[in-house]
TORKOL-4160 file (C-alpha; in steps of 0.2 Angstrom, whole numbers, padded with zeros to 4 digits, m for minus):
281
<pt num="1" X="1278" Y="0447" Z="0607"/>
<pt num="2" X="1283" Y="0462" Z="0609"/>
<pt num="3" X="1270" Y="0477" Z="0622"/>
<pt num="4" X="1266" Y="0495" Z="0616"/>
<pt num="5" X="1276" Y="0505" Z="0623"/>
<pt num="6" X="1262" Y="0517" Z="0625"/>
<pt num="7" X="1256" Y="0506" Z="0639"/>
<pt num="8" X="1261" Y="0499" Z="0654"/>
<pt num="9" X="1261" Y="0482" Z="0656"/>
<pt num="10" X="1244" Y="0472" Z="0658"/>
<pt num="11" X="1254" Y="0458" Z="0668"/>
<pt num="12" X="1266" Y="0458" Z="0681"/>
<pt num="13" X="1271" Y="0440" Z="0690"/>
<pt num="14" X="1278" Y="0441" Z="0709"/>
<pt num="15" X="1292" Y="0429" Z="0711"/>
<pt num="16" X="1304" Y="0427" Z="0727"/>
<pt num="17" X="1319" Y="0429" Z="0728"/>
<pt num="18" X="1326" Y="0417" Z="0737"/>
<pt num="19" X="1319" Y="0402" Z="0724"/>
<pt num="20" X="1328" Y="0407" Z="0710"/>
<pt num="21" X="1320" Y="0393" Z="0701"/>
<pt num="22" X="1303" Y="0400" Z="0702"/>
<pt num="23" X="1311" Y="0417" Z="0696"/>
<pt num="24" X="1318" Y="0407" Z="0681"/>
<pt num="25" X="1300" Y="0398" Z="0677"/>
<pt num="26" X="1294" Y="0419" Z="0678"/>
<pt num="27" X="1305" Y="0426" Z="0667"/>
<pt num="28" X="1296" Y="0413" Z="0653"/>
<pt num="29" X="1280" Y="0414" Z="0660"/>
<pt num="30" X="1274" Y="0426" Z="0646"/>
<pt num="31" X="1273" Y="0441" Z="0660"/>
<pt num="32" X="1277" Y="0455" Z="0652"/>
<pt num="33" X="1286" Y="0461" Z="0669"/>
<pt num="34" X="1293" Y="0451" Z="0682"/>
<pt num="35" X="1294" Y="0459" Z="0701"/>
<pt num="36" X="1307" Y="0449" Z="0712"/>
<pt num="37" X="1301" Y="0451" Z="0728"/>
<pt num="38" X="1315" Y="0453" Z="0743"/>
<pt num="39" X="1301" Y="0459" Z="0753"/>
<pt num="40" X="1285" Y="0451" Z="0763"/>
<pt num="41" X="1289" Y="0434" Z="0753"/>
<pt num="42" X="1306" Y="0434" Z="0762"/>
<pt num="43" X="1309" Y="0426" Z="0778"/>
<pt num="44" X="1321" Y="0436" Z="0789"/>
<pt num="45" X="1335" Y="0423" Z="0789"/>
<pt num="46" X="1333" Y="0423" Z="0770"/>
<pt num="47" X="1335" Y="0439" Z="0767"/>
<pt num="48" X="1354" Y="0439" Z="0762"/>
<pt num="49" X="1351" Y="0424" Z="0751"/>
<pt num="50" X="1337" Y="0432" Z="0741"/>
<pt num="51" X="1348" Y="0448" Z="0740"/>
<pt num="52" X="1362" Y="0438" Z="0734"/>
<pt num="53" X="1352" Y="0426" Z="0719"/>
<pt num="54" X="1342" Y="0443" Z="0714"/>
<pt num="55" X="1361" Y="0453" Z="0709"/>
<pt num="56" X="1368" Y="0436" Z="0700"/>
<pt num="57" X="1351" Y="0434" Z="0692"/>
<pt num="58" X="1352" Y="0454" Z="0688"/>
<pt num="59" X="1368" Y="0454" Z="0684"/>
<pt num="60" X="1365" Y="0451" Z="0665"/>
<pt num="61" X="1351" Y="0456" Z="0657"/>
<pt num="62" X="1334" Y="0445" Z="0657"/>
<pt num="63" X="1324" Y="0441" Z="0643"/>
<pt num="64" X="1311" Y="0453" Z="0649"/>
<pt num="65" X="1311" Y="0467" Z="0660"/>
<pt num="66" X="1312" Y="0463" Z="0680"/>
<pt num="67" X="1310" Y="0475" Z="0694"/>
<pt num="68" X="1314" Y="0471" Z="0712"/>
<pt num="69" X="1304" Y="0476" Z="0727"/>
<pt num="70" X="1316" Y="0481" Z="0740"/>
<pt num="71" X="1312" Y="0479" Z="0759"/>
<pt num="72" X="1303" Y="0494" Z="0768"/>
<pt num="73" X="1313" Y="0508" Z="0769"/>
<pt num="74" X="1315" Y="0509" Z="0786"/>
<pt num="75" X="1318" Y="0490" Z="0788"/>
<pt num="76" X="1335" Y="0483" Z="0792"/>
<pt num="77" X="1339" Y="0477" Z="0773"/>
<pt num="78" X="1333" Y="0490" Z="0762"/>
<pt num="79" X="1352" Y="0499" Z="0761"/>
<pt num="80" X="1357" Y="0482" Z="0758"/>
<pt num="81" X="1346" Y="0480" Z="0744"/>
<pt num="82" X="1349" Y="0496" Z="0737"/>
<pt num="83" X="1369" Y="0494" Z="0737"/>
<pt num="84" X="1368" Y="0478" Z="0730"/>
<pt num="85" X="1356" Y="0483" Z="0716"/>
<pt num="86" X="1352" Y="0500" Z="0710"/>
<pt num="87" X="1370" Y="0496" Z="0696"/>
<pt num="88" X="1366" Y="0481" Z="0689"/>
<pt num="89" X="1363" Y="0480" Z="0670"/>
<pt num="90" X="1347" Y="0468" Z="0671"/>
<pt num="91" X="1337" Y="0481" Z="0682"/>
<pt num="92" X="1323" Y="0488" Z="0673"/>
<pt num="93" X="1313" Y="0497" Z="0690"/>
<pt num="94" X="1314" Y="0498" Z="0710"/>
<pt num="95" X="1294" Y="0495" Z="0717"/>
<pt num="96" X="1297" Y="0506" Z="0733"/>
<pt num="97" X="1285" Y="0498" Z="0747"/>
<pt num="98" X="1277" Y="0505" Z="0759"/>
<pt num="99" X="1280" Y="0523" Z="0756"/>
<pt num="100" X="1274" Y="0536" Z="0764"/>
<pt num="101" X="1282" Y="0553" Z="0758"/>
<pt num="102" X="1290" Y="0562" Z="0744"/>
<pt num="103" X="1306" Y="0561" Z="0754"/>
<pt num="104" X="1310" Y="0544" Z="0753"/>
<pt num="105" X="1306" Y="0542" Z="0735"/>
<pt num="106" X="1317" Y="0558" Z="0732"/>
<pt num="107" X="1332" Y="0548" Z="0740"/>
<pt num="108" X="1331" Y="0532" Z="0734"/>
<pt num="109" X="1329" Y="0541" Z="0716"/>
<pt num="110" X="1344" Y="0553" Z="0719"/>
<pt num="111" X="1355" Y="0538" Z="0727"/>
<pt num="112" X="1352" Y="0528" Z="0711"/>
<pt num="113" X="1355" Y="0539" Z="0697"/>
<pt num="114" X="1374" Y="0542" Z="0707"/>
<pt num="115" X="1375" Y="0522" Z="0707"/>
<pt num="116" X="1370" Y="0520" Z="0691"/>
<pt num="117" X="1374" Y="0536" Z="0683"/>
<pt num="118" X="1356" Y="0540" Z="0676"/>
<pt num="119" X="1337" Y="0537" Z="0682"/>
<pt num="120" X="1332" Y="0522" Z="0688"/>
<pt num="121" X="1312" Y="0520" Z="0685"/>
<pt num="122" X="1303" Y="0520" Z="0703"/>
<pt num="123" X="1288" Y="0512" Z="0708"/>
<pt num="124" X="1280" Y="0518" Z="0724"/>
<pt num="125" X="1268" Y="0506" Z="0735"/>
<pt num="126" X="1255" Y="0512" Z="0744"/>
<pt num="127" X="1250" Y="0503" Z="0760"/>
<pt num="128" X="1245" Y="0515" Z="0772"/>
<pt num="129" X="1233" Y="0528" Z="0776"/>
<pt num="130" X="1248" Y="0541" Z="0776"/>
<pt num="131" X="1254" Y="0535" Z="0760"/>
<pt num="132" X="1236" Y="0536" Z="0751"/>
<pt num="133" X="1231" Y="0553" Z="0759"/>
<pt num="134" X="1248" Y="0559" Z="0751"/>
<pt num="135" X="1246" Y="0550" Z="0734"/>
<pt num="136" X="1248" Y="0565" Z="0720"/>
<pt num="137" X="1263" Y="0572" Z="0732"/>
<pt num="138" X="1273" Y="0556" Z="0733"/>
<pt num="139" X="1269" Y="0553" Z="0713"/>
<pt num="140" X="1273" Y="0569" Z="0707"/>
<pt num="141" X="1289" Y="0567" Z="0720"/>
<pt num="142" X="1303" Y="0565" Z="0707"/>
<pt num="143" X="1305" Y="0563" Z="0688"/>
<pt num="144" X="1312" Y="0543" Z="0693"/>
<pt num="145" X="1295" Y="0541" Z="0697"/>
<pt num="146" X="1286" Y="0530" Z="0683"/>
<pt num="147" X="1270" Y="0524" Z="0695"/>
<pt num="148" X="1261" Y="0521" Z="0711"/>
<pt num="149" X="1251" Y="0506" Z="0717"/>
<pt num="150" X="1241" Y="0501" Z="0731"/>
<pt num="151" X="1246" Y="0487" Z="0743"/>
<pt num="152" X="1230" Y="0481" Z="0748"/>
<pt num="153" X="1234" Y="0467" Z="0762"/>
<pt num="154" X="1243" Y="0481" Z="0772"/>
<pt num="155" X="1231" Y="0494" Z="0767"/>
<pt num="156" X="1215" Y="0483" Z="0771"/>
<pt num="157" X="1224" Y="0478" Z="0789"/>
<pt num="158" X="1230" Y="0498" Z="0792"/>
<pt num="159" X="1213" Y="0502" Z="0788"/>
<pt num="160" X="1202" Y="0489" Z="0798"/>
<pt num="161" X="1194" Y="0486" Z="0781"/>
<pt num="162" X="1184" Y="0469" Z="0784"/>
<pt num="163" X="1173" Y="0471" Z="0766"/>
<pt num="164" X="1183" Y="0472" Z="0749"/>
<pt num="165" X="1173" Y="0486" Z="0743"/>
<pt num="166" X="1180" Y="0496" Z="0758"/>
<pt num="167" X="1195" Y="0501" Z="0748"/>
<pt num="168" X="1187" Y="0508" Z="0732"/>
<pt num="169" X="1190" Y="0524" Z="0739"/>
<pt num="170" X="1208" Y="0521" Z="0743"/>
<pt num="171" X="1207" Y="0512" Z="0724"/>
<pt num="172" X="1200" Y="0528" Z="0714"/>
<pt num="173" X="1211" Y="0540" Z="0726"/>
<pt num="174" X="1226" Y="0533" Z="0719"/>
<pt num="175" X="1220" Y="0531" Z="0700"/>
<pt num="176" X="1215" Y="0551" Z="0702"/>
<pt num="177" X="1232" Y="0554" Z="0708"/>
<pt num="178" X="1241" Y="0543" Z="0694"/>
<pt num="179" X="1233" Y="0553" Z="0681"/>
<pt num="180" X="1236" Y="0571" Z="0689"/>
<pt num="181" X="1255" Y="0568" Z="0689"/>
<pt num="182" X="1254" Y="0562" Z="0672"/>
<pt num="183" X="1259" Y="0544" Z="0677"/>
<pt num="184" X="1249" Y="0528" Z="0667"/>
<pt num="185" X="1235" Y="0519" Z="0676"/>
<pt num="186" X="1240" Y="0510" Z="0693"/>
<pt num="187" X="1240" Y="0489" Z="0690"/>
<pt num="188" X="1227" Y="0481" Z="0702"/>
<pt num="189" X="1233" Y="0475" Z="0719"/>
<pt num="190" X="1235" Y="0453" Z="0719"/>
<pt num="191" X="1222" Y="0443" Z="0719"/>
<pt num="192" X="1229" Y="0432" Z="0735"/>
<pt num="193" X="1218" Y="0415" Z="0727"/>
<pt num="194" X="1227" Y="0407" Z="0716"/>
<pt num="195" X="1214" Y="0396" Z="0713"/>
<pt num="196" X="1200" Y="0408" Z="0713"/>
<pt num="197" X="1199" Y="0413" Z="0694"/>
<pt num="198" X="1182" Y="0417" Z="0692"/>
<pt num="199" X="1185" Y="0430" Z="0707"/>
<pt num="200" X="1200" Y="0436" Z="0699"/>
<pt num="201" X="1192" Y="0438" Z="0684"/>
<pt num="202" X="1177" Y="0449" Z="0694"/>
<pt num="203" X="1190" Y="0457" Z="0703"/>
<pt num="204" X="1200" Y="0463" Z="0687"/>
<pt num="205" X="1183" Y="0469" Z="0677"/>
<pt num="206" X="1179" Y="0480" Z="0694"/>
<pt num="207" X="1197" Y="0487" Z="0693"/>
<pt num="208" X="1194" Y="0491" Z="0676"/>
<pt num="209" X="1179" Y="0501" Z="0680"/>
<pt num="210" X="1187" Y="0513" Z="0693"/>
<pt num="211" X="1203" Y="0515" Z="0682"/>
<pt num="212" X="1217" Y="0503" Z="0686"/>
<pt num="213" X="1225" Y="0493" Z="0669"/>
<pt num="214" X="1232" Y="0478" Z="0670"/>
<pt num="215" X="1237" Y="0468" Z="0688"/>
<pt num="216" X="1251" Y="0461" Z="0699"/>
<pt num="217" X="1248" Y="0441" Z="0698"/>
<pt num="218" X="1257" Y="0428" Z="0711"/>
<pt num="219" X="1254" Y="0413" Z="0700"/>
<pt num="220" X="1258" Y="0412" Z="0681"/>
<pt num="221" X="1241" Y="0403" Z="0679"/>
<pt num="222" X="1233" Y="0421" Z="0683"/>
<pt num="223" X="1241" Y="0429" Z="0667"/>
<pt num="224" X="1229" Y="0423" Z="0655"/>
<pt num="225" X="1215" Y="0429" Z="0665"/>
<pt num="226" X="1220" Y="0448" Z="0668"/>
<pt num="227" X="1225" Y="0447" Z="0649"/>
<pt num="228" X="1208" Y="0445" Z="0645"/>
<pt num="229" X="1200" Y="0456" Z="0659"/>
<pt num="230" X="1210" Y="0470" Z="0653"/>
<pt num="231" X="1211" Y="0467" Z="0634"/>
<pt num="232" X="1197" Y="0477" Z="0624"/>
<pt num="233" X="1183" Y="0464" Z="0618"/>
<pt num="234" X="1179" Y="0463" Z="0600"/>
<pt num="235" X="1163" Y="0472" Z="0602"/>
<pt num="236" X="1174" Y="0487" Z="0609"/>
<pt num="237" X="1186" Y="0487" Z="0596"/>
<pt num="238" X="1172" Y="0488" Z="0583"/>
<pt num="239" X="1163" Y="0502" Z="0593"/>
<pt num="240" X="1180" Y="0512" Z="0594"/>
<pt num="241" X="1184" Y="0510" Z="0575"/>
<pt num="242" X="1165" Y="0515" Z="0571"/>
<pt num="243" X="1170" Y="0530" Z="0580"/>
<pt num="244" X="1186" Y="0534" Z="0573"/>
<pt num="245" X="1178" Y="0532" Z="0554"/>
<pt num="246" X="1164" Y="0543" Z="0559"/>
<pt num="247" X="1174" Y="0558" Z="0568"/>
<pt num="248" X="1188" Y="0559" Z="0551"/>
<pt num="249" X="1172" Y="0559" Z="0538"/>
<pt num="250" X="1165" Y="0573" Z="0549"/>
<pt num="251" X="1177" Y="0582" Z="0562"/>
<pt num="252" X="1166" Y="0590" Z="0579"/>
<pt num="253" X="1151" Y="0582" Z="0591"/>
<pt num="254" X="1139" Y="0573" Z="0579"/>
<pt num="255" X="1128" Y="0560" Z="0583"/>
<pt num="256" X="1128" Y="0544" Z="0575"/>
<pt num="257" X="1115" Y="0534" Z="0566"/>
<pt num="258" X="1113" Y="0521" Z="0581"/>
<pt num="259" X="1112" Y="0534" Z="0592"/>
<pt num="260" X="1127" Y="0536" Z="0601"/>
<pt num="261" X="1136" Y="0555" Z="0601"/>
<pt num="262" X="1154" Y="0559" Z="0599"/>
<pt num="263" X="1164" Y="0573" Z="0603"/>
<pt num="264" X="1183" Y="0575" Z="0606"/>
<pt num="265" X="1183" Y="0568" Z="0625"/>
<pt num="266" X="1173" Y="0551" Z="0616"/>
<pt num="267" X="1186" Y="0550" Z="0600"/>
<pt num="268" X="1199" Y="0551" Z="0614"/>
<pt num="269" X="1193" Y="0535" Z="0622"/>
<pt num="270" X="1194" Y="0528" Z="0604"/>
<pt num="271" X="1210" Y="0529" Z="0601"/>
<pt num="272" X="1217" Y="0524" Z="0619"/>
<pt num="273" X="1206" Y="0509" Z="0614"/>
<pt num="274" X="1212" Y="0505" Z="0598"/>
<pt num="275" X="1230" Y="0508" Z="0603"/>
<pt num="276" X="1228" Y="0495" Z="0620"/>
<pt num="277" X="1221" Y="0483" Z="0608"/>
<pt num="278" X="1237" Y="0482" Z="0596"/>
<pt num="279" X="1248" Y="0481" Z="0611"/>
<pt num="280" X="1257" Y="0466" Z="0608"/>
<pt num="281" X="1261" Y="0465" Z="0589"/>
């Protein structure tokens, strides 16, 4: 199966680094992106090891698209990382974490493109105050830029945040910013219980109601249930090609028979509906 490339992707499955097994068992999980992580997942005396796996693993291309999160930016590794990987041929994205300005992003974009003689896309995490309150600035930062996300374990500790809902003003700051930079809907933050897939499930429907599309998993046996969380239901499809039928017999606001009204902003919705549902074709 193939994803729209109107969309981003609904899944995206963390794997370390430094088990290139488990990255293997990813790249056939049925994620539609895979995210190598050289970052919190890493020990420090593993570091060089998972640098190493991740360029020989990148250095053909995967059967599907893999992006690596680098170390912080101001950590010991991250030009390590950088050298090692922004030519390789199986590099589909850099995930940026920890960002707190345009600057960096800018760098890291500009320093790419010379290794790899074009763009590379960039995806910036956002885990701090700083980085929230500047989320349409580091966004709109660079052209390279092809998202931004929120880090929610880093955010939740920077913030004090003791009760999840406490960051769904961090969550809808980010999803505003996304869209004022013309950049797709954020993916949902991890749900850190792999076991809980009931939560997960609550978790993802909540993310859908403020904006995000699709999440970051960090077990393949999550996939299925972001899928469905994000997929449009049957009744919505129905609704939307009701609405669809209806605005091309008469173009304008009308109401329709069952009572609901439709106007541009509504046959809008429709479409992005329809279109999310024959993602995968």
């Amino acid at each position: 199966m193939t994803v729209d490339p109107g969309f981003p992707p609904l899944t995206l499955l963390y794997a370390p680094g430094d088990r290139p097994e488990v990255v293997g068992k990813a790249l056939v999980s049925g994620a539609d992106v895979v995210l190598i992580d050289l970052e919190d997942a890493i020990a420090p005396d593993r570091k060089e090891y998972a640098r190493a796996a991740t360029a020989e693993r990148l250095s053909e291309r995967p059967p599907v698209p893999v992006h690596v999160r680098v170390n912080a930016l101001d950590s010991p590794w991250a030009e390590a990382d950088l050298t090692a990987l922004t030519a390789l041929p199986g590099l589909s994205g850099l995930r940026l974490p920890k960002v707190t300005s345009a600057s960096e992003v800018v760098d890291v974009a500009e320093r790419a493109a010379s290794a790899k003689g074009g763009a590379i896309p960039l995806y910036a995490l956002l885990e701090t105050a700083l980085g929230v309150e500047r989320a349409f600035t580091i966004a709109s930062a660079h052209p390279a830029v092809r998202g931004i996300a929120l880090g929610e374990a880093d955010l939740r500790a920077d913030l004090g945040v003791r009760e999840d809902a406490g960051l769904d003003w961090s969550r809808s700051r980010v999803v505003v910013a996304a869209r004022a930079a013309a950049l797709p809907p954020p993916a949902q933050s991890i749900h850190p219980d792999t076991r809980d897939l009931e939560g997960l499930a609550a978790s993802c429907a909540h993310g859908r109601t403020l904006g995000f599309l699709g999440r970051a998993a960090i077990h393949p046996r999550q996939l299925p249930v972001i899928e469905r969380a994000y997929a449009p239901t049957a009744e919505e499809i129905t609704r939307a090609e009701e609405t669809l039928k209806a605005a091309a017999r008469e173009p304008g606001a009308q109401a329709l028979p069952d009572g609901r009204f439709i106007d541009t902003a509504v046959v809008r919705e429709a479409q992005r509906t329809l279109s999310l549902a024959r993602r995968r074709r």
